[in-house]
Structures are given as C-alpha cells and as structure tokens.
N, C-alpha and C positions, 0 to 999 in steps of 0.2 A: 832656234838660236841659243848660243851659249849663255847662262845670266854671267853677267857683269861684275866689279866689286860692288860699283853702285850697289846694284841688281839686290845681291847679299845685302850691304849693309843697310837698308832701305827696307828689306824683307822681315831681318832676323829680329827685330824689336816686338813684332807681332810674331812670326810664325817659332820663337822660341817657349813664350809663354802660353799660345797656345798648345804647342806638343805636353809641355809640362801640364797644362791640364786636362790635355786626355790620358798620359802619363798614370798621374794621380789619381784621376779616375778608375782607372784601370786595375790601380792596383790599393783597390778603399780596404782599410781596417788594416792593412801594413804600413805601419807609424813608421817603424825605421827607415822603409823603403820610403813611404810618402817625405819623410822628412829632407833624404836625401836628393829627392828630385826637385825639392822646393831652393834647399843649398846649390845646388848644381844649376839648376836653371836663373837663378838672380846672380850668380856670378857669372858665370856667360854673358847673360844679356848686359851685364856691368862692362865687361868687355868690350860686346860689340858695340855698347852704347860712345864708350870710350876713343874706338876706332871711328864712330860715326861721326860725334864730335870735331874730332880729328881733320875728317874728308870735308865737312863742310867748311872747316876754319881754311881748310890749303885751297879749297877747289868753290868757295863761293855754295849759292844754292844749289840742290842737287834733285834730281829726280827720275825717275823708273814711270815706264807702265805697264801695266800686268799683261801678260799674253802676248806681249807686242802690239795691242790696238793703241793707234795715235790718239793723245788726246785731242783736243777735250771727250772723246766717245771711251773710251773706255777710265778703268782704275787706277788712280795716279797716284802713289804714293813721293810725296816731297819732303823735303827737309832745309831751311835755314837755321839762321846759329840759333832760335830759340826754339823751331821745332829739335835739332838734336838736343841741346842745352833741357831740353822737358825729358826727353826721352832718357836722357842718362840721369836726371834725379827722380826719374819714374825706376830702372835698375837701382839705384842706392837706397831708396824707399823697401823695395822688394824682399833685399837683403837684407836692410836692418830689422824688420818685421818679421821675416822669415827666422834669423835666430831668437828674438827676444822671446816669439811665439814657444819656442822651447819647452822658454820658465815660466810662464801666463799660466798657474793655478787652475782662472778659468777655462783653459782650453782643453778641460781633460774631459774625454768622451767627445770633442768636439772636431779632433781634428782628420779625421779619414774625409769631414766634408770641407776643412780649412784651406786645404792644401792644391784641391783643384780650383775651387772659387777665388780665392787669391791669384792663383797663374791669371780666369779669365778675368778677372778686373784689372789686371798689370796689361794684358792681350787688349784689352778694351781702351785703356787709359793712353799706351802708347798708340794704339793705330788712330786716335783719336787727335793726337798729336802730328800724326804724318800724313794723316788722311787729304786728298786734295781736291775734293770735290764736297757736297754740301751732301750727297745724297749716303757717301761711304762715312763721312761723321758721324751721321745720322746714326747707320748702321754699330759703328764703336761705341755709339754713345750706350745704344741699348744692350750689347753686348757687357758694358762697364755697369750700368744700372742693373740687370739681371742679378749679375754676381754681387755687386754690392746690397741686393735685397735677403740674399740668402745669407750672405756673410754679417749683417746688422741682426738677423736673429737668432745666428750662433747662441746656444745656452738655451732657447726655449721659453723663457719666463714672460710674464703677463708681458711686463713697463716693454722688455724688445719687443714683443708682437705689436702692441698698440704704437711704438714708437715706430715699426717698420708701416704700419697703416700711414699714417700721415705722412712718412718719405714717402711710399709707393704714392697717394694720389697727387702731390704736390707735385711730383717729378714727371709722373704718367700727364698730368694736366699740361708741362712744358713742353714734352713730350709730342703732345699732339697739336700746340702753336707751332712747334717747331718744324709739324709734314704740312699745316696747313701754309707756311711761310717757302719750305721748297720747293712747293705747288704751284705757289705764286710767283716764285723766281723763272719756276721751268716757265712758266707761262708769257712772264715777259721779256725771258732773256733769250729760250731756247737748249740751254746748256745748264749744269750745275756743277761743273767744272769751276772752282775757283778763280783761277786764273783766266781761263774765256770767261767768267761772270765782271771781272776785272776789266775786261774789255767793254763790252756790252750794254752794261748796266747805265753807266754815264751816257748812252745812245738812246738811251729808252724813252719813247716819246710821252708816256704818261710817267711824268717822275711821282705825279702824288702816290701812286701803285708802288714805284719804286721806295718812297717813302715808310708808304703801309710795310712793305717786305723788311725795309731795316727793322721796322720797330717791334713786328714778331719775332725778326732775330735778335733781335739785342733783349725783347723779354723775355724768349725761351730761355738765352743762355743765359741770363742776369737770374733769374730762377735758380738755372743748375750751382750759380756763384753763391747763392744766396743774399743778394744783395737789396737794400734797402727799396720797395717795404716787402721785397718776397724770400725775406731769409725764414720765415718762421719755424718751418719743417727742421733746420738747421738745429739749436737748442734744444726742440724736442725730442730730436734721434738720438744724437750722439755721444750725450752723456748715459746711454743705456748699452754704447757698446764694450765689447771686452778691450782691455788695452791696448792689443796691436790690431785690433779690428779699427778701433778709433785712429789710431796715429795712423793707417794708411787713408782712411777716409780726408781727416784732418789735411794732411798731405797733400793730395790727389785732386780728390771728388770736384770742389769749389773751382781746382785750378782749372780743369778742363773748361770751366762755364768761361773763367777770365780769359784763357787763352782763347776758345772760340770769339770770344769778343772783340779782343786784341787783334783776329785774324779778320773777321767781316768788316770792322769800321776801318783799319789801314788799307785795306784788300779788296774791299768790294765798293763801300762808300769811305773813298778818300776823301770828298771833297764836306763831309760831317750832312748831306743835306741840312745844313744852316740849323738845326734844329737838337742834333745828338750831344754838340758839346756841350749846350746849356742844361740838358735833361741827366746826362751823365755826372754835369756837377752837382744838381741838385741831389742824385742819386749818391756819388761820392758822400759828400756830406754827411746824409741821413745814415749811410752804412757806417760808417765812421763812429757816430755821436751813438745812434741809435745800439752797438755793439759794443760799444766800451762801457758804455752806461748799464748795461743786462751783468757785465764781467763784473762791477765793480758792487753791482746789489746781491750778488751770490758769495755764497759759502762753502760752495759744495766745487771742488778743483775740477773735476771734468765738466761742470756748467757754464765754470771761471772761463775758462780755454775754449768751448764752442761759442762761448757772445765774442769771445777774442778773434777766434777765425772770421767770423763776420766784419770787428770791426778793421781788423786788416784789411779784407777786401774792398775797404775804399779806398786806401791807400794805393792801389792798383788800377782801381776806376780812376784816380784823378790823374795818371799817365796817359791812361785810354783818350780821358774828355780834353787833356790839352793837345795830345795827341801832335806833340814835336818832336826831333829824333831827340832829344838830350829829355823828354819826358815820359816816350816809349821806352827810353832806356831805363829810366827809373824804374818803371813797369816790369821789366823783364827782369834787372836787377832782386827789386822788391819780391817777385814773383820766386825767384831760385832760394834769397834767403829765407823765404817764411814758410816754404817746403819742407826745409829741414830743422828750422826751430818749430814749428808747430807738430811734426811729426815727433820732435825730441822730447817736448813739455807729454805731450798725452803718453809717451812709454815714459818718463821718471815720473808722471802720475801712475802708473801702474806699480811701477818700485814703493812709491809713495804707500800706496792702497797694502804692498806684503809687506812691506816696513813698518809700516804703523798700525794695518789693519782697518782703514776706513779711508775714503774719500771725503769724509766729511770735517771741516778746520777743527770744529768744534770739536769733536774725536779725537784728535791729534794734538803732537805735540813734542818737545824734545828730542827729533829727530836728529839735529844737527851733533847732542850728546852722544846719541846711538853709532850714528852712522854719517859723516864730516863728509867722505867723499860720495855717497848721494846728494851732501847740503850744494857742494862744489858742483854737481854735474846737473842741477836744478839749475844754479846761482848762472850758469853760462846762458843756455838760449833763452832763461827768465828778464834777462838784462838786455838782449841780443830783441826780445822781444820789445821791451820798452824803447829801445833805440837808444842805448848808452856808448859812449863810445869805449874802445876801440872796435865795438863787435860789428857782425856784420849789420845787423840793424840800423847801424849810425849813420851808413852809408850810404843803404838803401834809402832810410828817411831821408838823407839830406839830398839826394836824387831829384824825390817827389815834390820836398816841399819848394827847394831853389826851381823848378820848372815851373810852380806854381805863383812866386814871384815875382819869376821872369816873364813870365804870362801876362800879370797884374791882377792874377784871382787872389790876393791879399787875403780874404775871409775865408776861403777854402785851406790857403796854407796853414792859416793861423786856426783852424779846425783840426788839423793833422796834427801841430804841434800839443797843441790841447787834448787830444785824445792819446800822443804820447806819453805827456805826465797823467793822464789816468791807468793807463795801461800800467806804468810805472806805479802806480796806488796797488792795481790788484796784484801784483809779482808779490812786493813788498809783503801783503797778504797773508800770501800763502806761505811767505818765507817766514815772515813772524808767528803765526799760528802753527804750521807745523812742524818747522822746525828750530823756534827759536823758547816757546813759552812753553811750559809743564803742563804736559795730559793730562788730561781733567781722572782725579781720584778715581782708584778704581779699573782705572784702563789698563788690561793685560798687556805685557810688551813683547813683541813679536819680534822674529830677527830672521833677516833676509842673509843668507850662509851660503856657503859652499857654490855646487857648480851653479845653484840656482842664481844664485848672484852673480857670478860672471857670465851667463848666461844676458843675464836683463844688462848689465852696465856697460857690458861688452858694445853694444848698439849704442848706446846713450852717450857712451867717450867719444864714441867714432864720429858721431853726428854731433854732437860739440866740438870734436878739432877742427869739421869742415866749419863750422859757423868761426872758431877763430882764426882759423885757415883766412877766408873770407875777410874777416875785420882785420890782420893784421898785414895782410900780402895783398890786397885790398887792389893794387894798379893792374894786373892781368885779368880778375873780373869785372872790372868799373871797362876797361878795354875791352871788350868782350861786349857788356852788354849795350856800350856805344856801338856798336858793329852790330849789333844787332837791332839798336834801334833806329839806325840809318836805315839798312836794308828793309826794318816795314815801313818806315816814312817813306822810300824810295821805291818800293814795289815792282820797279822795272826787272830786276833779277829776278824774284819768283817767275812773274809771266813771262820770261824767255825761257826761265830751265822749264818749265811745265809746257811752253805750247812751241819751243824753239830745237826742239830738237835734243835737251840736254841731256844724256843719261848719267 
C-alpha cells in the first residue's frame, strides 16, 4: 500500500535523524561532510516538523501504523498539537546546536563522534514524542539515553566520566521501573497500546495493581524529569557538559520525562486514581523550592542553570496535578517556552565562558563594557526565565499560577510566584557579576570575534526572537496551547485517530 501524507509526515521526524546518523557515521573524521549533514538534516526535519504542525492544527489528531497492522497490535506512531508542538521544538533545538557547535572551542577533536550522536538523540527524542504505545517509548527512550551517554563524555575528562556514572545508573534504575511497570500493564490490560490502555485500564478489576502501575510510571518518568526528590543526577551532570551538549540536554532530556507524564495521567489514568493529584502537588512544590534554592547558593552559571531546570520542572508538575484543560494548557505552554530559553541561557553561557574566559562569577566580569550585545541576548531569556513580562515567561507563569488559584491550591501558586522572584535573584547574578562589576585584577581579557562569534550568537538571537516572538504575539500561542490542552483533558480524539481507523 502506498504511504500516505500522514504516513510521511508521522515517519520523517524519526526516520530523518536517524538516516543523518548513520549518514555521519559513515562518513567519521570528515568534519566538513559531517557538519553538513548535521545543517541539512535539522533543517529538513524543521520543515517537516513545521508541515506536521500544520496537519495537526487543520486535521485534528493524526495517526499512522507501521506495516499496515491495525492497532492496538502493531506500531503506532501519533501526533496531537503537543506531540507535533515537541516535535518541531525538538527540529529548532537541532539546528541551533548544530551551528553554534561550529564555534564550541571545546568541540575540537570531538566532533566525527558529535555529529552522529546528536542525529540519534534528536531520532530518540522525537520518536519519543510520537510514540503510541508504552512499549515503543520505552524503545526511544533508550535509543535517546544511549546517545545522550556518549554525548555527556564528549572531551574525555575525570568530572564527565564520574558525572556520566551517576546519569548512567540514576537513569538505568528508571529504566528498569519503567519494564517492570510495562509488565504490569501488559498483565492487567493485555495491550500497551496507549489508546487501547486508555480503554481498558479504567476496567480493571484490581485497580490497587492499576494503582501500583501508575506509580512506577509516574516514578520512572518523574526520574527522567528530574523532579523532586529524584533530580539529583541532574546538577551533577550537567554542568560538566560542553555548551551545546548541555543546551540540547537542558532543552530536551527533562522534557521527555514531563511529557510522558503529561501523556499517562490525561491518557491512561484520567480519572487521578484519587491519589496522583495530591502527590504531584507535593512533588510540584519540593521541585520548585528545592531547585531555585541549589540556583541561588551557586556561583558557578552552568550549576545556576541546571538547579533552574529542575526548579522549572514544577512549574509543569503543577498543570499535570491540577490537570484541567486551562492548566494542561499552562503545562504545554510553560513546557514550549522553557525549551527554548533554557536551551538559550546554557549556549550565551558558553559565549559567556569565550568571552570572559570562565564560567565562574567570581572570574568574571565587565562583560557588558566588552561586548553589550551578548549583555542584551543574556538579558532576553534571563528575564523570560524569571517571568517578566512582556516575555514569554510571563505568560506561561501566569497559565500555571491562575489554574492554581482557580483550583484553590493558594499555597502551591503562591510557591510558584515565590520561586519566580528567586529565580529572578539568580539572573540578576549573573547579570551583575559578569557583566556588570570589574574582573577581579589580573584577569586576561579575552574576545569573542569574527566568524566565531556569529557563529555562537547567530543561535542565540534566533532563540531570543522566538521567546519575544512568544511574549509579544502572545494570542496564537496562548490558542494553541488551549487546543491543546482541551484535547488531553478530552482524550476522546486520540483514542479514535489511534484505534478508529484514522490515518
């Protein structure tokens, strides 16, 4: 049978970044060649991510099965507006990494293995997002962990190998809650088809069983999110990666765990087993407090920025635990903006590091003298991060925290606001230390020039216009991610496109 557009654009999210990493492979220690399949393949996938986008927004949820076998038995790849919405800031991710990696000092002798690993963590990250069964997640997930183990010890040195030990077992440990919680679904459901689990699950005549299976899913994947009390792994990786190793992990990695989450509690247990919303708040909470508080006792900007990705990721749990469409929509919202300012802070930390020469406050210094428009392409998703408005941060916040008032968790919203002004403490920071006050005597001055510098900033503007993009145009995405957060409150459209026939 002939594939479909569907068919294509359902396919081409994974099967482009995977050709580009056998591509890359193929052709290791040719930089020019590797580099140009890394440009060629993230703009493509931008494309088709863009058309997919597209098809969902005109045509509702969508979905394909591999081979022609009907689901639920065979491979389902699906897409609503937040699986495309992932999928095309998973292409935008790809591409800005992919040029800024260019100018990354660090990545010299690094990259004949950059180039393919990158494709399969993009190949892993998206099929992870389209994936429509628990068992092909699974599959992405390890496909996306693989690569991202070899890509976190890029460079070779002690602190990455010991920092890649405590990702590998933290993640291998979720890892394996996560086959023993599949095990248990097949067992009581039959199927691990999302959409037939969707059915089923709410039939189950031992719900305590059904209970047990939420809760190893919601720890596996609250693990991979890093979220309160299992972010630890988190802080101790990621300030050891290179700069566009980090801002795709930053980016990425966490999101997968939220979005699986986001997908099992609307999708599989809609009705919260009585038990999720309150553990989620608790959970919310501690990521929140527990992450702004690590940003705010640090010095060092890449340690700033990974207690920050943690404390974000409450902010995302508490759409999950109210779990209404106007607070899934926060979630989805919140989830698209801190893609791309968290991805932006860790590359102008890497400008940061050739501009000044260190990552460390205390090192730095007068940067704003030096170099004004790196102060300016900080000053956008550093603010955008604190939740100032007009950025997109503003909007996002005010998402989560009105859903949280409209709820009546008053203490949870008022946690969120309170970890915006700390957040808002550490920007400040880093703004004042490195580029407001004089380098401490003695400090050589360094200068970021030539193509090297359009190179880095080139990324960094792009992913700042989409964050004011965002806060100033503000009513087509706030639409969007209401539409999107009907549709997982609503659930009825997935399980028709996936077991009705849809292609």
């Amino acid at each position: 049978m002939m594939a479909s557009r569907t068919d294509w654009l359902l396919a081409l999210p994974v099967l482009l970044p995977l050709g580009a990493c056998a591509l890359a492979t193929a052709l290791h220690g040719r930089i020019a060649a590797q580099r140009l399949v890394s440009l060629a393949a993230s703009a493509l996938l931008l494309l088709g991510a863009i058309a997919l986008v597209a098809e969902v927004v005109a045509r509702g949820v969508i979905a394909t099965q591999a081979g022609d076998w009907p689901a639920p038995f065979g491979i389902t790849l699906v897409a609503d507006r937040l699986g495309a919405a992932m999928v095309l800031i998973t292409a935008l991710m790809y591409a800005a990494v992919a040029v800024f990696a260019r100018a990354e000092p660090d990545m010299a002798g690094q990259e004949a293995y950059w180039h393919p690993l990158l494709a399969a963590l993009v190949a892993g990250v998206a099929g992870s997002f389209l994936a429509g069964d628990l068992f092909n997640l699974y599959v992405w997930f390890e496909v996306m962990l693989i690569a991202s183990f070899g890509l976190l010890v890029l460079g070779g040195g002690r602190e990455q190998l010991d920092a890649a030990l405590k990702y590998a077992v933290l993640n291998l440990t979720a890892t394996t809650v996560f086959l023993v919680a599949i095990a248990m679904a097949y067992g009581l459901t039959g199927t691990l088809n999302l959409a037939d689990m969707a059915r089923k699950m709410p039939a189950v005549e031992n719900q305590g069983a059904a209970g047990a299976v939420a809760f190893l899913l919601l720890a596996a994947f609250g693990a991979k999110a890093a979220v309160f009390p299992l972010f630890f792994w988190l802080p101790a990786a990621y300030h050891t990666a290179i700069a566009p190793v980090a801002a795709i992990f930053a980016a990425l990695l966490t999101k997968v765990g939220v979005y699986a989450m986001l997908r099992i509690v609307t999708l599989v247990f809609p009705e919260g087993q009585g038990w999720i919303g309150p553990v989620l708040w608790v959970v919310a909470a501690g990521t929140m407090v527990v992450g702004v508080l690590g940003a705010a006792a640090h010095w060092e900007i890449r340690r700033i920025l990974s207690f920050h990705i943690i404390s974000q990721i409450g902010y995302m749990i508490v759409g999950i635990a109210i779990a209404t469409p106007f607070a899934l929509a926060g979630a989805v919202l919140y989830i698209l903006h801190h893609i791309v300012v968290k991805a932006n802070l860790f590359l102008v930390a890497g400008a940061i590091r050739r501009a000044g020469g260190s990552f460390s406050l205390a090192q730095l210094g007068a940067l704003w003298r030096r170099d004004p428009w790196l102060g300016i392409l900080f000053a956008i998703p550093a603010l955008s991060l604190a939740g100032l408005p007009p950025l997109s941060g503003f909007w996002a916040k005010l998402f989560v925290v009105k859903s949280g008032f409209d709820a009546g968790w008053y203490w949870l919203s008022a946690i969120a606001l309170g970890t915006g002004i700390l957040t808002l403490y550490s920007m400040v920071k880093i703004w004042m230390e490195a580029f407001w006050k004089e380098p401490p005597e003695g400090t050589p001055e360094f200068l970021l020039s030539g193509p090297e510098r359009l190179l880095m900033l080139l990324p960094i503007a792009a992913l700042g216009l989409v964050t004011l993009t965002i806060g100033l145009w503000t009513e087509p995405f706030a639409a969007f991610a209401l539409e999107a957060g009907n549709e997982l409150a609503g659930r009825e459209a997935y399980i028709a496109a996936v077991l009705g026939g849809a292609r």
